[in-house]
Backbone as CSV, one residue per row, in Angstrom:
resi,resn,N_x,N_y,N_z,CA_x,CA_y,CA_z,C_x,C_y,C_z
1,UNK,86.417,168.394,123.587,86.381,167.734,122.326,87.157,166.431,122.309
2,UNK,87.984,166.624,123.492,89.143,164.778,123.400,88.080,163.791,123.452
3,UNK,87.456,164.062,124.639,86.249,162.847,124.666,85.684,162.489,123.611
4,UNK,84.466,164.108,123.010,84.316,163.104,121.735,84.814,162.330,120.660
5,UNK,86.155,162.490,120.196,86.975,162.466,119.337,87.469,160.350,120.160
6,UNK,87.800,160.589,121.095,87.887,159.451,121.732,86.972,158.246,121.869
7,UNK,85.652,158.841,122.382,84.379,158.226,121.848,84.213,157.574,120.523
8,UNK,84.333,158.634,119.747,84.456,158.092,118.019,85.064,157.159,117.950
9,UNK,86.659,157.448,118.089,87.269,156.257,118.119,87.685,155.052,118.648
10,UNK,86.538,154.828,119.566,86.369,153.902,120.370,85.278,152.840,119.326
11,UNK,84.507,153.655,119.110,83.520,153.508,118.135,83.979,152.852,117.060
12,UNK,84.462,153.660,116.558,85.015,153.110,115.294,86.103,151.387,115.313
13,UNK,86.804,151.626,116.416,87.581,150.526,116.807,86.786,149.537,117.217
14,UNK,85.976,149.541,117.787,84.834,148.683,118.079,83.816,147.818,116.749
15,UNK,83.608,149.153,115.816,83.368,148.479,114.664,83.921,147.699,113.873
16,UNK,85.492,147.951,113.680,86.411,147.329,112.890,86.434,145.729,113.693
17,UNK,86.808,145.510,115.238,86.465,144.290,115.917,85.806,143.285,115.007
18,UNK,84.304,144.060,115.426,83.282,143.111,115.036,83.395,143.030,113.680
19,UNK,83.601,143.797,112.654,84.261,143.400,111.889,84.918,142.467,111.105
20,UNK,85.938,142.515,111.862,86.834,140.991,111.727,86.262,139.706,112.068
21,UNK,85.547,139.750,113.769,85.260,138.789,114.034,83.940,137.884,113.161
22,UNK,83.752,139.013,112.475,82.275,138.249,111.455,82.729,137.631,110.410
23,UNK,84.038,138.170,109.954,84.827,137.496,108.786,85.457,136.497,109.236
24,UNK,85.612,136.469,110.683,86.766,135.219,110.993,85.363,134.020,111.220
25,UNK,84.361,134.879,111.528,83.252,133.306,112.047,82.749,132.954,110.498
26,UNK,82.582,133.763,109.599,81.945,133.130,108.545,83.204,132.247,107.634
27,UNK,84.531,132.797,107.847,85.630,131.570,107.441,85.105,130.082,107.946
28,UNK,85.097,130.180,109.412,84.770,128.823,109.939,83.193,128.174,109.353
29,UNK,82.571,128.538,109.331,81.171,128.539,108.851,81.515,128.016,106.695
30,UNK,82.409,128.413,106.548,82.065,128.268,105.149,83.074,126.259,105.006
31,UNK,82.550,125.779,104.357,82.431,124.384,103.895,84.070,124.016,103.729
32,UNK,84.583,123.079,104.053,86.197,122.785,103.510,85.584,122.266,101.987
33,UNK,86.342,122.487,101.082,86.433,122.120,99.717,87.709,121.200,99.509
34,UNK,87.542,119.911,98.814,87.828,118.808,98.617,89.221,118.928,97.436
35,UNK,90.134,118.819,97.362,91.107,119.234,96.112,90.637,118.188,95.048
36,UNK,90.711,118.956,94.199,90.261,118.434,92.607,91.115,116.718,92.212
37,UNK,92.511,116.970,92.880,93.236,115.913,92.909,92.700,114.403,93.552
38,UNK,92.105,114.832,94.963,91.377,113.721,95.745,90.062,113.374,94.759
39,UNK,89.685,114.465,94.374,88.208,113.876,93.512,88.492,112.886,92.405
40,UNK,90.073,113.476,91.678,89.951,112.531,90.255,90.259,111.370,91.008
41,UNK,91.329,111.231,91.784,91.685,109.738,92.452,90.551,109.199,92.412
42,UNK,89.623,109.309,93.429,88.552,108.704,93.781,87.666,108.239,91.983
43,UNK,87.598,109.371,91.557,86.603,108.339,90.719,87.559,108.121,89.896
44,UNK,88.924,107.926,89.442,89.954,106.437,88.570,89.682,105.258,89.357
45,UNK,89.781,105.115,90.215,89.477,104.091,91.514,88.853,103.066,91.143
46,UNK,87.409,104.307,90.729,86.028,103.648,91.039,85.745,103.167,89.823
47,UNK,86.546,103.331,88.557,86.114,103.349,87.248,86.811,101.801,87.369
48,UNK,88.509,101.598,87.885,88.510,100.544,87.957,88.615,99.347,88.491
49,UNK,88.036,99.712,89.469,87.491,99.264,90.527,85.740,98.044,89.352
50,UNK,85.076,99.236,88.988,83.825,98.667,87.683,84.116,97.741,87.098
51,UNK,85.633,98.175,86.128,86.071,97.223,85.251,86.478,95.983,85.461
52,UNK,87.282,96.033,87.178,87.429,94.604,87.286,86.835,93.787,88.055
53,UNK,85.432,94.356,88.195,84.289,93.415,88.550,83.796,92.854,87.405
54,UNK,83.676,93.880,86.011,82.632,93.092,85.289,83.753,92.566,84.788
55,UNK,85.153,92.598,84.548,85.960,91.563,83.976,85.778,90.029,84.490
56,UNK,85.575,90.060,86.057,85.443,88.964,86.628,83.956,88.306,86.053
57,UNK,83.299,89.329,86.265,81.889,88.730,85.898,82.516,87.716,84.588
58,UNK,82.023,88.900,83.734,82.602,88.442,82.140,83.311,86.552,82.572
59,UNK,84.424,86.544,82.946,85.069,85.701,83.002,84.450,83.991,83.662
60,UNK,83.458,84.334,84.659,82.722,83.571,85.341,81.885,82.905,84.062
61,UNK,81.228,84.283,83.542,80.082,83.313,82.899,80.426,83.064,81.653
62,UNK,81.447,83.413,81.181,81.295,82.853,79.277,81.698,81.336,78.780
63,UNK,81.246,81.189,77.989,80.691,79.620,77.911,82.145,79.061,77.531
64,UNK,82.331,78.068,77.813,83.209,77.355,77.987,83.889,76.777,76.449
65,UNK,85.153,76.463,75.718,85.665,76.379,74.695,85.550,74.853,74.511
66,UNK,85.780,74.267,73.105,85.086,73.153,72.950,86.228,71.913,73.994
67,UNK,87.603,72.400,73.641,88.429,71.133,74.360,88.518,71.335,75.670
68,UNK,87.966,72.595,76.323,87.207,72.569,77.992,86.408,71.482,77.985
69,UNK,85.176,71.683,77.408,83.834,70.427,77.175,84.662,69.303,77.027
70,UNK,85.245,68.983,76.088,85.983,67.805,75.926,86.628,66.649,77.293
71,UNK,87.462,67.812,77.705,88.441,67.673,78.743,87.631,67.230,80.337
72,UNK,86.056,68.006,80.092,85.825,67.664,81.003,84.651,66.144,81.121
73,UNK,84.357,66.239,80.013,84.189,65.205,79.420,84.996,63.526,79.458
74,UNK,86.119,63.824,79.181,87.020,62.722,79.566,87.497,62.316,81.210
75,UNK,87.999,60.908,81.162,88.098,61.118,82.834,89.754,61.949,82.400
76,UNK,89.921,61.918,83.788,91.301,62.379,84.121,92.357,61.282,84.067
77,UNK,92.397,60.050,84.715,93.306,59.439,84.332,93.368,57.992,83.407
78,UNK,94.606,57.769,83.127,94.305,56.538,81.951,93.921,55.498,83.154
79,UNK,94.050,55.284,84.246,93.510,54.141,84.609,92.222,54.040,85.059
80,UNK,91.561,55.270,84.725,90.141,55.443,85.053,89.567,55.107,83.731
81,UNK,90.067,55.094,82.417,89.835,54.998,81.508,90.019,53.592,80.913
82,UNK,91.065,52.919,81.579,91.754,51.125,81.712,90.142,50.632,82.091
83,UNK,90.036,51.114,83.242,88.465,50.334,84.179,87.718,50.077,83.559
84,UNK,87.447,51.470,82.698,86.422,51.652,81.910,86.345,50.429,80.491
85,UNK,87.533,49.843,80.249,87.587,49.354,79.678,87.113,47.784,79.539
86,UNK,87.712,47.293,81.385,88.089,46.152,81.624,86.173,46.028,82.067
87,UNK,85.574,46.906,82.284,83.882,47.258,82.641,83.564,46.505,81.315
88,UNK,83.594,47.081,80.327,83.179,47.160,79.026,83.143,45.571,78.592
89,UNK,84.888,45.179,78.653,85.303,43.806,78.232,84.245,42.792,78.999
90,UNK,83.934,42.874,80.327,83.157,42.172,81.151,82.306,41.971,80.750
91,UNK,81.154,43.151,80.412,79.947,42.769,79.909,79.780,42.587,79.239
92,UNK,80.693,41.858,77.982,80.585,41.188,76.459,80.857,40.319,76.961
93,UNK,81.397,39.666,78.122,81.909,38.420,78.590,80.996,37.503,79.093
94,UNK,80.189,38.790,80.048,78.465,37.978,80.591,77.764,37.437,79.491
95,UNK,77.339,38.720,78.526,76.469,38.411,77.311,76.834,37.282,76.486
96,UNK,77.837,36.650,76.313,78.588,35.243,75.815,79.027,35.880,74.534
97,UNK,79.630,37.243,74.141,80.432,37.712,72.911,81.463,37.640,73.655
98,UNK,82.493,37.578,71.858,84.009,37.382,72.607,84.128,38.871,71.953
99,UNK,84.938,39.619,72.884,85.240,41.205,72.447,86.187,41.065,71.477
100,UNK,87.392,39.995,71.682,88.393,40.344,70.013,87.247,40.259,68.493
101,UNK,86.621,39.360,68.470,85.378,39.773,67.321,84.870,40.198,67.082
102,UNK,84.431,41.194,67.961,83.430,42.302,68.141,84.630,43.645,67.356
103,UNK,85.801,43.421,68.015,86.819,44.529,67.480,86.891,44.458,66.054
104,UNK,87.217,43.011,66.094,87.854,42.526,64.816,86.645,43.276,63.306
105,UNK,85.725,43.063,64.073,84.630,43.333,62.856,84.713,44.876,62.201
106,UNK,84.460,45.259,63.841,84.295,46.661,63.348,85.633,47.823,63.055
107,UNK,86.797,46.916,63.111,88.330,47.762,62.095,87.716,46.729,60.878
108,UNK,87.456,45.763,60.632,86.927,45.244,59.207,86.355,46.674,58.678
109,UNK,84.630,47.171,59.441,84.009,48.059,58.992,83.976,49.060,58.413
110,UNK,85.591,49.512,59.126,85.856,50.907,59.641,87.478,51.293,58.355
111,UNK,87.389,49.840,57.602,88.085,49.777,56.731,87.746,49.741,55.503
């Protein structure tokens, strides 16, 4: 009877093995899962990560304020603006007007 009794529990020990080893292969087999923590990171990230693209967007395209226009409008310096002047004075000079009369009139006008 040792034998059989030995047998059995050979058996049986044998079962318990495989056993384990099916639980230890389907551990490896089953998926790593991601911590909830890494997930929220990732999408705060990504949310603003969104926002400060379309902020940029936004910022690129909205139309420009009037003393922008203005500003760009004007030259930049007064002696670009002198030239502009001494340009001006010239070609009343060709045309045979004298520019102090031409002024003179129009603060008359403008009065």
């Amino acid at each position: 009877m040792s034998t059989m009794a030995d047998d059995i529990n050979e058996q049986v020990n044998a079962g318990r093995k495989t056993i384990a080893m099916s639980t230890e292969e389907a551990d490896e087999l089953e998926p790593r899962r991601v911590p909830p923590a890494v997930i929220a990171a990732g999408v705060g990230a990504a949310v603003i990560g969104l926002g400060l693209l379309g902020w940029l967007i936004y910022r690129s395209r909205r139309r420009r304020t009037l003393l922008e226009q203005l500003q760009a409008a004007l030259p930049d310096r007064m002696s670009e603006l002198r030239d502009l002047g001494v340009d001006w004075r010239d070609q009343l000079r060709e045309r045979g007007v004298d520019w102090r009369d031409q002024l003179r009139e129009r603060v008359k006008k403008a009065l």
